[in-house]
PAZAPA-4460 file (N, C-alpha, C; in steps of 0.05 Angstrom, whole numbers, plus 32768, in hexadecimal, padded with zeros to 4 digits):
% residues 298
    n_x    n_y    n_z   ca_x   ca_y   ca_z    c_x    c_y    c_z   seq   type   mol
   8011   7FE8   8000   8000   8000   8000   8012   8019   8000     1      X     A
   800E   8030   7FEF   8019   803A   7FED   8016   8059   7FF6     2      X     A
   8025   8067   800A   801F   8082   8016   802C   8099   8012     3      X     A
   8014   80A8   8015   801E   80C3   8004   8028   80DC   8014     4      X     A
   8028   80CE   8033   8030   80DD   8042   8052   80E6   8039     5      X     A
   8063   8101   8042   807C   80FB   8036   808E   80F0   804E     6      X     A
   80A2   80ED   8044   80B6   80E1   805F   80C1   80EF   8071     7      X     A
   80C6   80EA   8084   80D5   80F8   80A3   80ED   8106   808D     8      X     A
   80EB   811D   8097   8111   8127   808D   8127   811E   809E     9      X     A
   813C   8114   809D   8150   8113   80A7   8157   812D   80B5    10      X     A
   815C   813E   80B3   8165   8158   80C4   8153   8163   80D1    11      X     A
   8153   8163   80EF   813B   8175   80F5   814B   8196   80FD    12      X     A
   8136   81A8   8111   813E   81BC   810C   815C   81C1   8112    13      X     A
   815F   81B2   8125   8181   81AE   8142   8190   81A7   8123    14      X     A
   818A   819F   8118   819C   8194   8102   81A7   81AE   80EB    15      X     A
   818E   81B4   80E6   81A0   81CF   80D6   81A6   81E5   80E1    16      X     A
   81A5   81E5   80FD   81B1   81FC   8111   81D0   81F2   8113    17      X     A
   81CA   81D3   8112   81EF   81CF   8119   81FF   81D0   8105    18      X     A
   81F5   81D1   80EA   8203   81D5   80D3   820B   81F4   80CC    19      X     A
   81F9   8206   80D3   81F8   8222   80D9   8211   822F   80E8    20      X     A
   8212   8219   8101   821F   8220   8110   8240   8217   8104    21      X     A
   8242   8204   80FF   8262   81F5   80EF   826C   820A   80DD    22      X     A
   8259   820F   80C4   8254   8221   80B2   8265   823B   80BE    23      X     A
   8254   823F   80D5   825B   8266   80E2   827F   825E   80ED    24      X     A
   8284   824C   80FA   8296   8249   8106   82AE   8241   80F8    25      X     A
   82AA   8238   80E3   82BF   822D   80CD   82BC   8251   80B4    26      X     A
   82AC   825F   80BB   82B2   827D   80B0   82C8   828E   80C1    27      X     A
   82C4   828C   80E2   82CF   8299   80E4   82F3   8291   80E9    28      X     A
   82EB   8273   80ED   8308   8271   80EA   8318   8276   80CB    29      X     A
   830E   8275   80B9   8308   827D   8099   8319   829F   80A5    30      X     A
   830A   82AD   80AD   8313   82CE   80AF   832A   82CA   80C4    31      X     A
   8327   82C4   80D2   834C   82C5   80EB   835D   82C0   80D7    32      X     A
   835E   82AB   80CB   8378   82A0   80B5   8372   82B0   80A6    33      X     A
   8362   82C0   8093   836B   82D3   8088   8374   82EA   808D    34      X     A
   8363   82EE   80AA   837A   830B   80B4   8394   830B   80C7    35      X     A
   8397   82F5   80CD   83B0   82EB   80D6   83C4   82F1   80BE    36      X     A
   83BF   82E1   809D   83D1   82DB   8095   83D6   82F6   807F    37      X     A
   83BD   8304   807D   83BF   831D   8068   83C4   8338   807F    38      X     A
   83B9   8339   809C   83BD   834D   80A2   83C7   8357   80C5    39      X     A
   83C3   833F   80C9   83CF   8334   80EA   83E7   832C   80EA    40      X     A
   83EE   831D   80DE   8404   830B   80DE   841D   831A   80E6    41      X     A
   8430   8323   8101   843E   832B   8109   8454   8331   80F7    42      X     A
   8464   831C   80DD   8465   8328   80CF   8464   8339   80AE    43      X     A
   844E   832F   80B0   8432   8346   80A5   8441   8365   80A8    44      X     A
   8434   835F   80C4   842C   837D   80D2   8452   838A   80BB    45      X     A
   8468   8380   80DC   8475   8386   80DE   8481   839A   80B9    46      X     A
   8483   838A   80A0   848B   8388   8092   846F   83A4   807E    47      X     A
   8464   83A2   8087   844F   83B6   8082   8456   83D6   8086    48      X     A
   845C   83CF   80A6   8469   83E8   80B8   847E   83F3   80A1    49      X     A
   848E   83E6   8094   84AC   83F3   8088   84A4   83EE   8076    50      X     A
   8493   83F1   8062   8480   83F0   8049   8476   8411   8051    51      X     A
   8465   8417   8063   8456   8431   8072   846C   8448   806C    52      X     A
   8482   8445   8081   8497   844F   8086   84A3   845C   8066    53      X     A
   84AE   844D   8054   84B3   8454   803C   849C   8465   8024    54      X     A
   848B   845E   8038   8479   846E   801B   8463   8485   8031    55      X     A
   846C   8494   8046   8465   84A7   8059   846A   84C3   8047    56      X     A
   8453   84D6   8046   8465   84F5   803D   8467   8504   805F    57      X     A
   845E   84F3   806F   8462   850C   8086   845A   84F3   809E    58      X     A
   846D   8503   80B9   8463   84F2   80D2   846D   8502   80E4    59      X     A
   8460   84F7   8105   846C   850A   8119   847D   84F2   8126    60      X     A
   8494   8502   8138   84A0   84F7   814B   849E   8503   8161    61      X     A
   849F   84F7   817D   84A9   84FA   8194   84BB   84EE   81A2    62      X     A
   84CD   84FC   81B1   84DA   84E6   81B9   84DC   84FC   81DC    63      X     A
   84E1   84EC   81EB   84E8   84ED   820B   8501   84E2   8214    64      X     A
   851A   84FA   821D   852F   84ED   8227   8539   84F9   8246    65      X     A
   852F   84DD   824E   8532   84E9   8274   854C   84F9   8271    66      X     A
   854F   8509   8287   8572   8517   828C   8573   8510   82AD    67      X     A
   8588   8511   82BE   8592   850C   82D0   857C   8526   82E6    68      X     A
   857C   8545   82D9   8568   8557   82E6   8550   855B   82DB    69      X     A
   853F   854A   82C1   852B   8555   82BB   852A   8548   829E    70      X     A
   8522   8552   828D   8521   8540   8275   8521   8550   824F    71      X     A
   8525   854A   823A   8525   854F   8227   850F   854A   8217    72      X     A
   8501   8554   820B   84EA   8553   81FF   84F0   8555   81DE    73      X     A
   84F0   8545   81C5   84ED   8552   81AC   84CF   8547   819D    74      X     A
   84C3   8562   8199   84B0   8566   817D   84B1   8563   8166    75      X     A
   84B0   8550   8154   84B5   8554   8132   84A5   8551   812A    76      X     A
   84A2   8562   8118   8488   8560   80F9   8498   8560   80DE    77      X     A
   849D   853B   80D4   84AE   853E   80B8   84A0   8536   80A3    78      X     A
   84AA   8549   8091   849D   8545   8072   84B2   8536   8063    79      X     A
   84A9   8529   804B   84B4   851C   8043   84AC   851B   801A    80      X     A
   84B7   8518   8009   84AD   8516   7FF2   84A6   8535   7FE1    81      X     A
   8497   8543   7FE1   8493   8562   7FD4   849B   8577   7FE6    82      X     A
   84A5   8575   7FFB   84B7   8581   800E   84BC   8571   8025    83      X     A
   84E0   8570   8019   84F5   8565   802F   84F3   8572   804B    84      X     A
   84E7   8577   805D   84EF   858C   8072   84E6   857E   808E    85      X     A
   84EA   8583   80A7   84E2   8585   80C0   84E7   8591   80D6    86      X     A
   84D5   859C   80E5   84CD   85AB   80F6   84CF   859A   8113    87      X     A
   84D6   85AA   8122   84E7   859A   813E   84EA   85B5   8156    88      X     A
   84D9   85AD   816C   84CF   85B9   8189   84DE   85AC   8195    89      X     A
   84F7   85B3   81A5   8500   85A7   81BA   84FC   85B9   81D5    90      X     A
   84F9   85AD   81E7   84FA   85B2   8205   8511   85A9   8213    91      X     A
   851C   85B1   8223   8534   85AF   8235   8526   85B9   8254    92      X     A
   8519   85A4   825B   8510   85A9   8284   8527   859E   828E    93      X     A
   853E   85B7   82AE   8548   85A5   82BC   8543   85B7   82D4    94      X     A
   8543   85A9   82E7   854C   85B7   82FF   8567   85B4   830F    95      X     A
   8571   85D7   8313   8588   85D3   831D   8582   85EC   832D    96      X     A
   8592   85DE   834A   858F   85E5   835F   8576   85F7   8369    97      X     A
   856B   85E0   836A   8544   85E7   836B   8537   85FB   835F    98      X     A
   854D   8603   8342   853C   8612   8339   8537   8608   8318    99      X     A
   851D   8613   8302   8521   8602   82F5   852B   8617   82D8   100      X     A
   853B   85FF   82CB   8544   860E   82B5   8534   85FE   829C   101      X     A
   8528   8616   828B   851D   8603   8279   8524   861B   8260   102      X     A
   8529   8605   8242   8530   8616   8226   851B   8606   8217   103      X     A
   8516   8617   8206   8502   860D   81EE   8514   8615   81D8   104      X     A
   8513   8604   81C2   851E   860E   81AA   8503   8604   818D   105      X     A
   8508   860E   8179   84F1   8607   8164   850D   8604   814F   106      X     A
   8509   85F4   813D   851F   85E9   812B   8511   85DE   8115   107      X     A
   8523   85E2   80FC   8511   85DE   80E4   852A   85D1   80D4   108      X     A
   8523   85C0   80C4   8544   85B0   80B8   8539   85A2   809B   109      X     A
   854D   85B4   808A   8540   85A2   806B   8560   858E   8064   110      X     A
   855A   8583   8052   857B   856D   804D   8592   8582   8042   111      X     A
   8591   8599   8041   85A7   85AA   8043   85B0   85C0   8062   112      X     A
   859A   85C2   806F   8599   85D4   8080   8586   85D1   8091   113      X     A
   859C   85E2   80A9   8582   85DB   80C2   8581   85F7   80CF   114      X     A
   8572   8605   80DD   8564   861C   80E5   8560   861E   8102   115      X     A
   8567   8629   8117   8561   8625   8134   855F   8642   813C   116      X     A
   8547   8640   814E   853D   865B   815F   852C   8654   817C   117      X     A
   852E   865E   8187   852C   8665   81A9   850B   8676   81A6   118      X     A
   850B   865D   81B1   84E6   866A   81BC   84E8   8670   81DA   119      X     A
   84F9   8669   81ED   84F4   8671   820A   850E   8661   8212   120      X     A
   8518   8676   8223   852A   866B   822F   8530   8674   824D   121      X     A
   8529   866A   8263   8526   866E   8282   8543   8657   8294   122      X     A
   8556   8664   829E   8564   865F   82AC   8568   865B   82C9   123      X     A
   8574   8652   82D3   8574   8657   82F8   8585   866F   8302   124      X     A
   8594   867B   82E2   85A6   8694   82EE   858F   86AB   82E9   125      X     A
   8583   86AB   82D4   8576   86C0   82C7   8555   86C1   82B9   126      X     A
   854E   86D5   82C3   8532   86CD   82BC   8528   86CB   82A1   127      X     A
   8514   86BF   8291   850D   86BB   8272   8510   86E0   8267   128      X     A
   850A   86ED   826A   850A   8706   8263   8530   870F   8256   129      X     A
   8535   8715   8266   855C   870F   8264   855E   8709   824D   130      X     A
   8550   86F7   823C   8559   86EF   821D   854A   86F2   8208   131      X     A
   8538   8703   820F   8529   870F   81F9   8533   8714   81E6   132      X     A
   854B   8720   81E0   855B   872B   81CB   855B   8712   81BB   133      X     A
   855B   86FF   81C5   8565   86DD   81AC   8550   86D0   81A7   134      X     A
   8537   86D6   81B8   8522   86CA   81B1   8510   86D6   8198   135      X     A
   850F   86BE   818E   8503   86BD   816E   8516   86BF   814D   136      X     A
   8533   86C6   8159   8541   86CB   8140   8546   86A7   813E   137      X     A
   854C   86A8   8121   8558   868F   810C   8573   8690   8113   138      X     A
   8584   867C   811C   8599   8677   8110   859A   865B   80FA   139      X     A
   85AD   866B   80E8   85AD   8650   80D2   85CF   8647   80D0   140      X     A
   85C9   8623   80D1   85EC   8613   80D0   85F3   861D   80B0   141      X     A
   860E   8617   80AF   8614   8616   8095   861E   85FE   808B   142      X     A
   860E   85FB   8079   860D   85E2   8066   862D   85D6   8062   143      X     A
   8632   85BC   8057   864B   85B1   8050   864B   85C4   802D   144      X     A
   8656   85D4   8033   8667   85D5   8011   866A   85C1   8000   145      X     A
   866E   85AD   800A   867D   8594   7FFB   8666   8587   7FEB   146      X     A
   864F   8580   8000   8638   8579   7FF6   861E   857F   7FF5   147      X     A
   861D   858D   7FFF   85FE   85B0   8003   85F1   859B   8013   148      X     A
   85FB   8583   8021   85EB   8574   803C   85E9   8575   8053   149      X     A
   85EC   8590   805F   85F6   8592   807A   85D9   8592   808B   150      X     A
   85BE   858B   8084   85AD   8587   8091   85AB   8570   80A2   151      X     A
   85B2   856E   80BA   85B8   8564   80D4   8598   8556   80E0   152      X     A
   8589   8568   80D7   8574   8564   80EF   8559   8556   80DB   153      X     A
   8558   8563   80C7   853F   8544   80B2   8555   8531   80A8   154      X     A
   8570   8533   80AB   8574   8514   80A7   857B   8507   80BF   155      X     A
   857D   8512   80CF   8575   84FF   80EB   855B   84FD   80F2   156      X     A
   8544   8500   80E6   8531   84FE   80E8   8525   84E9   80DB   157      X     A
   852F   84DD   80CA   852F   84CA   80BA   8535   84AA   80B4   158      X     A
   8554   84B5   80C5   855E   849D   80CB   855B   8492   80DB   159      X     A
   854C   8483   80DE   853F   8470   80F6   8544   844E   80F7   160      X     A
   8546   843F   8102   8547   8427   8100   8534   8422   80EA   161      X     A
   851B   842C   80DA   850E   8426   80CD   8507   843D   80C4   162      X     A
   850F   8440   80A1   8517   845A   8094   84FD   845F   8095   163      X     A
   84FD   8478   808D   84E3   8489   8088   84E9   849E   8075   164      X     A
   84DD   849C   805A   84DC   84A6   803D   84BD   84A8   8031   165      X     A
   84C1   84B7   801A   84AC   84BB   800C   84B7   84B9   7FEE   166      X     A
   84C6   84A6   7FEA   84DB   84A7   7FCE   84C3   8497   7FB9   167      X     A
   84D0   8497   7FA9   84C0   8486   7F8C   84C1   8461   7F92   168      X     A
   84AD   845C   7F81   849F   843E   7F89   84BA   842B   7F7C   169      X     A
   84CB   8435   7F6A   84E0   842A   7F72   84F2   8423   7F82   170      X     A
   84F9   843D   7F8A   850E   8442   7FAE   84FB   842C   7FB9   171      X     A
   84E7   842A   7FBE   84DE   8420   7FCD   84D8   8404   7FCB   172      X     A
   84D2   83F8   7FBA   84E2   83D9   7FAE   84F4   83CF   7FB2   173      X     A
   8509   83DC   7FAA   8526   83D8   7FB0   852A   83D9   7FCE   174      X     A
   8528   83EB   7FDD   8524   83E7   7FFC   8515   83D0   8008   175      X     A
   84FF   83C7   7FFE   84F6   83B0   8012   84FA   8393   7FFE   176      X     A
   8508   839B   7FEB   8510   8384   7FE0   852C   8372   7FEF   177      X     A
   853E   838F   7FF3   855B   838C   7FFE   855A   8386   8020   178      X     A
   8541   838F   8026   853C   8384   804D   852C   836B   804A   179      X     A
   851C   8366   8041   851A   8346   8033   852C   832E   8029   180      X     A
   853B   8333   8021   854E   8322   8012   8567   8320   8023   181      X     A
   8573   8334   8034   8586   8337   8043   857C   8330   8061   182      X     A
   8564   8329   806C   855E   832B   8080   856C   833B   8090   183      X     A
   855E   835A   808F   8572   836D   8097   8560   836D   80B9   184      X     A
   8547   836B   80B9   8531   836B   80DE   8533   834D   80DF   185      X     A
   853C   8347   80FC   8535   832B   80F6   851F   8334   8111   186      X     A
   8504   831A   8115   84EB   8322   8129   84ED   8310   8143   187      X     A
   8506   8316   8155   850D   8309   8170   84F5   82FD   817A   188      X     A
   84E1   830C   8188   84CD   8311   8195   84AD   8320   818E   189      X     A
   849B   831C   8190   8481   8322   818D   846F   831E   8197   190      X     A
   8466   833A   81A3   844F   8331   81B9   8434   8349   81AE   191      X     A
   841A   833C   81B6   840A   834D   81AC   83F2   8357   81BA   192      X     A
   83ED   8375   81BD   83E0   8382   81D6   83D1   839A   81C0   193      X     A
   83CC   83AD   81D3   83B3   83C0   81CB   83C2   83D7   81D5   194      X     A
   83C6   83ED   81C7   83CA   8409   81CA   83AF   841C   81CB   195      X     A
   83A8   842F   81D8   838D   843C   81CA   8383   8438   81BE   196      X     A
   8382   8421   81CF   8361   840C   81C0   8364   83F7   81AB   197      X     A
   837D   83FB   81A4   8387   83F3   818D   8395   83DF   8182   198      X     A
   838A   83CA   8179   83A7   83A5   817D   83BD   83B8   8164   199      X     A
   83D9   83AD   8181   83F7   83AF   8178   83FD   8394   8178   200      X     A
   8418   839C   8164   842C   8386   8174   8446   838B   8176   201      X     A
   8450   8385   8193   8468   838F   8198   847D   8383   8194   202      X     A
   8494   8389   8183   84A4   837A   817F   84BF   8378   8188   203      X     A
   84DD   8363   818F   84F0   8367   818E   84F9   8364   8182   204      X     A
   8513   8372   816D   8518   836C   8154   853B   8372   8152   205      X     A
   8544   835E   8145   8560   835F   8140   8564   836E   8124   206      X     A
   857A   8381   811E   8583   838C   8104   85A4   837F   8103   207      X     A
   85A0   837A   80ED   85B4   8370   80EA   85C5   8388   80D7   208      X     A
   85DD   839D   80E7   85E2   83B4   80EC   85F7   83B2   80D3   209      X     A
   8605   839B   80C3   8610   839C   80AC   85FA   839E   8090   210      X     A
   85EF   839A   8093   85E0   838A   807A   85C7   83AE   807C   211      X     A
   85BA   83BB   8093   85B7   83CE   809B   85C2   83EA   808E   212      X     A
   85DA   83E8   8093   85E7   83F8   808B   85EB   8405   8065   213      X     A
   85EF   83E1   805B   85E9   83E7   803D   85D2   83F0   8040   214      X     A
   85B4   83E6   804A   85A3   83FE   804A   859B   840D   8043   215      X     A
   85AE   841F   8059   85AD   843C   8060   85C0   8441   8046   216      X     A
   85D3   8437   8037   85DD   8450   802A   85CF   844A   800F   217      X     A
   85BC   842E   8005   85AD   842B   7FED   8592   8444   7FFA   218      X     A
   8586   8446   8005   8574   8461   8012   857D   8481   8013   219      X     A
   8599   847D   801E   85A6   849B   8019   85A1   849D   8002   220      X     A
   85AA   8493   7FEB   85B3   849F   7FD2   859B   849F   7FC1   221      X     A
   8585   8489   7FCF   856A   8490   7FC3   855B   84A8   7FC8   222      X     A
   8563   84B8   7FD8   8553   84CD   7FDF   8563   84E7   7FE0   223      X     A
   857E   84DF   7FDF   8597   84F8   7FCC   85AB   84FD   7FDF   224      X     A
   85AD   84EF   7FF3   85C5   84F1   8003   85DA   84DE   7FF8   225      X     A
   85F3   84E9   7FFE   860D   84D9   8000   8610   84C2   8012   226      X     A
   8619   84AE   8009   861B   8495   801D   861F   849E   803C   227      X     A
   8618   8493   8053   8617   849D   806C   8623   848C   807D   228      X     A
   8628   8472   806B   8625   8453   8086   8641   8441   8077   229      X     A
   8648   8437   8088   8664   842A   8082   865F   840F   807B   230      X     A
   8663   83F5   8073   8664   83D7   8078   867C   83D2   8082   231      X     A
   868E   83E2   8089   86A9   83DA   808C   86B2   83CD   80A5   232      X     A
   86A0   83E1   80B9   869D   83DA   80D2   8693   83C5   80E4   233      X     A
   8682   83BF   80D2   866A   83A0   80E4   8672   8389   80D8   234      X     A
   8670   8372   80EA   8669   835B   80E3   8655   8352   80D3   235      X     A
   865C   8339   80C2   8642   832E   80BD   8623   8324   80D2   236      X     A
   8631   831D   80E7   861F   831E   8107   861D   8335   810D   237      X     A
   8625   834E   810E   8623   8360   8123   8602   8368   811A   238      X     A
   85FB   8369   8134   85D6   837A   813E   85DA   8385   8155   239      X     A
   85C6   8392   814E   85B3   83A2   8161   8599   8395   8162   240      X     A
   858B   83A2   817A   856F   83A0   8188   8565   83B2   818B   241      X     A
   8546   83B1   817B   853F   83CB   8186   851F   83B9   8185   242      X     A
   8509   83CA   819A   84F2   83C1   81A4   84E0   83D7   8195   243      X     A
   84CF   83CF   8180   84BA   83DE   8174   849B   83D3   8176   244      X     A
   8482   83E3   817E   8467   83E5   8177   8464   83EA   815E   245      X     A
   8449   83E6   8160   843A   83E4   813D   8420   83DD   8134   246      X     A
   8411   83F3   812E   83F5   83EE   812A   83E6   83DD   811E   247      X     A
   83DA   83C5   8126   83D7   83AA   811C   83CB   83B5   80F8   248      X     A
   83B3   83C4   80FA   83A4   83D0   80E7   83A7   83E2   80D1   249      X     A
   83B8   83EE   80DF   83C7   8408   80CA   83DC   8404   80C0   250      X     A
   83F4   83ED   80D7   840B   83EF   80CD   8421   840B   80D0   251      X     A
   840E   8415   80EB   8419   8431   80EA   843C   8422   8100   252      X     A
   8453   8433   80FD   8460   842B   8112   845D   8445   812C   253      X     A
   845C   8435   8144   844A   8448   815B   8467   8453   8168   254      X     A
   847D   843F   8172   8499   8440   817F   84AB   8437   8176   255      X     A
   84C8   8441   817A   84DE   842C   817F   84E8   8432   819A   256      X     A
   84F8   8423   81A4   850B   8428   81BD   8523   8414   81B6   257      X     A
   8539   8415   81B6   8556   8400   81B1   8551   83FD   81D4   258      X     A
   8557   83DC   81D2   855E   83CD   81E7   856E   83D7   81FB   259      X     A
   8565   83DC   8210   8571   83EA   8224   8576   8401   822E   260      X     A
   8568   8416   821B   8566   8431   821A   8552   8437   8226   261      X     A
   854B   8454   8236   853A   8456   8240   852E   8474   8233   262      X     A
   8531   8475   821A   8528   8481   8206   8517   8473   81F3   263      X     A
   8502   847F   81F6   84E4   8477   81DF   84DE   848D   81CB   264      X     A
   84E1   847F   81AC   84D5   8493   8195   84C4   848C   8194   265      X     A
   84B2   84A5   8193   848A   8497   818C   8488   84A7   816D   266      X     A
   8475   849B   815F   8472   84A3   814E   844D   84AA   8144   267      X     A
   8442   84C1   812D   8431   84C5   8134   8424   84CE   8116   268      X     A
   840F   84DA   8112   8407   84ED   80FD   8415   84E7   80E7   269      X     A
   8412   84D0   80E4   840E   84CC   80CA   83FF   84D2   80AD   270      X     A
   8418   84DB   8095   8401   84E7   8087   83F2   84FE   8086   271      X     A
   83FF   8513   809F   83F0   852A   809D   8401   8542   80A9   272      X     A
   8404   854B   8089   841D   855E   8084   8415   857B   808F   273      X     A
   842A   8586   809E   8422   85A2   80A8   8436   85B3   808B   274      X     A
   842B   85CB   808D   843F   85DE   807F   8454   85E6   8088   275      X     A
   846E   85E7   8084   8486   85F8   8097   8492   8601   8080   276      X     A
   849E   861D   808B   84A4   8634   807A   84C6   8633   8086   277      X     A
   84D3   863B   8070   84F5   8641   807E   84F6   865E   807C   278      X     A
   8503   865B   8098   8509   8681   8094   850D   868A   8088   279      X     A
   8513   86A3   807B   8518   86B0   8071   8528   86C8   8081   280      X     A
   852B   86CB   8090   8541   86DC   80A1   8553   86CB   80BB   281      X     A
   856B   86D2   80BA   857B   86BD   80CA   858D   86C6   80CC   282      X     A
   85A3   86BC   80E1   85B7   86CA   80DE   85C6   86A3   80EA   283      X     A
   85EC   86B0   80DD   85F8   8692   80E5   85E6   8680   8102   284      X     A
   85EB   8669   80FF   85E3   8661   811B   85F7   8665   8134   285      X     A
   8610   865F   812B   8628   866B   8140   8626   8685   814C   286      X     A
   8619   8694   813C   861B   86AC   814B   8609   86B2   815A   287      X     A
   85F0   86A5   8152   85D6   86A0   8160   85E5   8695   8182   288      X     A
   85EC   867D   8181   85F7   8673   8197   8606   8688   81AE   289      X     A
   8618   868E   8199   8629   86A9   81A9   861B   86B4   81B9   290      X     A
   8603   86C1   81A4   85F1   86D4   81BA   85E6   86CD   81D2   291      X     A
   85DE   86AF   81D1   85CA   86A4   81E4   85EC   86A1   8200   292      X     A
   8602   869C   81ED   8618   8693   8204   861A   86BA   821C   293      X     A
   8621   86C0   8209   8626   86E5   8212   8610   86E8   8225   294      X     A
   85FB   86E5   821E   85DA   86F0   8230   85E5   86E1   824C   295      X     A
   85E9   86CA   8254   85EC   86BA   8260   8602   86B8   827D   296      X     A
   8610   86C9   8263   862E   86DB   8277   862A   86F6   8285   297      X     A
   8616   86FF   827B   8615   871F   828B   85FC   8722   829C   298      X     A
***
């Protein structure tokens, strides 16, 4: 006899909830492995960061250097690519003999020349007023003759354990081609936390300070400096250590500090170029100094 009822289904509801569920759970492990391996991946990140770094037109620095009475403070705002230049606030707090002495200076430095002037300067001999006469004039260094490179202060601004340029998509090939292939970072250590809210990962990282060095002078000359760095000096072993942060997401780099220093570069503002103007009135910087030495004496 034959019935026209239809048949029990095999799956009841629990059944396609648990396939739902396999389904959801085999997705998201699906997305961790892809953002582990496209955008997590420590080094991902890391190698991202010095990808960032090379193709920056502008960033800020800070840096904090305790002193024995008080401490050193520097400001930078550097441009990079349609203007070489940067702008640099230092602070000088100390106290001596319970009283406090503090200098401000404002500094401006393109790859030929650097510019220094006195925004305030308060002593424990003499009160801020006393130096009015120096406050606000330019003194300007004079450049090397030899090679119109005597800018001191944006190319130390630059040279960092991890360059920072705005050169052409070549330079910049050739750079992470030659720290790739040379294993110029090697990644000691990796640990991974939250900054302002934010997943890092902190790294310890070996340079390997020969191979480095070619580097620095395949980068000098990409960006118009004369070689800077020797191979003559290092071993094929010789390194350094230095401990850097790093924005899981952006790839921004947040710090460095070298191993055992109790100096931290933070880094910031990315991407967002201020205008800075070079003086136009100045006088030598030596003589600038003079003045500030003379005031000081009477």
């Amino acid at each position: 006899m034959n019935s026209s009822k239809k048949q029990p289904s095999d799956f009841s509801g629990n059944g396609y909830r648990l396939i739902a569920t396999i389904l959801l759970i085999l997705f998201i492990l699906f997305g961790y492995h892809l953002y582990e391996s496209n955008y997590g991946n420590p080094k991902t990140v890391f190698y991202g960061m010095l990808l960032n770094n090379l193709s920056t037109s502008s960033f800020g620095e800070t840096v904090v250097s305790p002193q024995p009475n008080g401490y050193t403070a520097q400001y930078s705002q550097i441009n990079t690519g349609s203007q070489n230049i940067v702008m640099s606030k230092e602070v000088q707090d100390e106290v001596v003999s319970a009283k406090p002495n503090r200098i401000v200076t404002l500094s401006i430095g393109t790859p030929s020349t650097d510019y220094s002037s006195y925004l305030s300067v308060q002593t424990s001999q003499k009160i801020s007023s006393s130096y009015k006469k120096i406050i606000g004039i330019w003194g300007r260094n004079s450049p090397n003759g030899m090679s119109g490179q005597g800018g001191q202060l944006f190319q130390a601004s630059l040279l960092n354990p991890f360059l920072f340029a705005s050169g052409s998509t070549r330079l910049t090939n050739r750079l992470m081609d030659f720290i790739r292939v040379n294993k110029v970072y090697t990644i000691l250590l990796q640990k991974r936390a939250t900054y302002k809210s934010r997943p890092v990962i902190s790294y310890k990282l070996g340079i390997n300070l020969k191979q480095f060095s070619k580097l620095l002078n395949m980068y000098s000359e990409g960006i118009g400096y004369k070689n800077s760095a020797t191979t003559t000096n290092y071993s094929n072993n010789a390194s350094t250590e230095v401990n850097a942060m790093v924005d899981v997401l952006s790839k921004d780099l947040i710090s460095i500090n070298f191993v055992g220093s109790s100096v931290t570069q933070w880094y910031s503002s990315y991407g967002i170029r201020q205008s800075i103007n070079i003086p136009s009135h100045w006088i030598p910087l030596q003589q600038l100094k003079n003045k500030i030495i003379t005031l000081a004496n009477t």
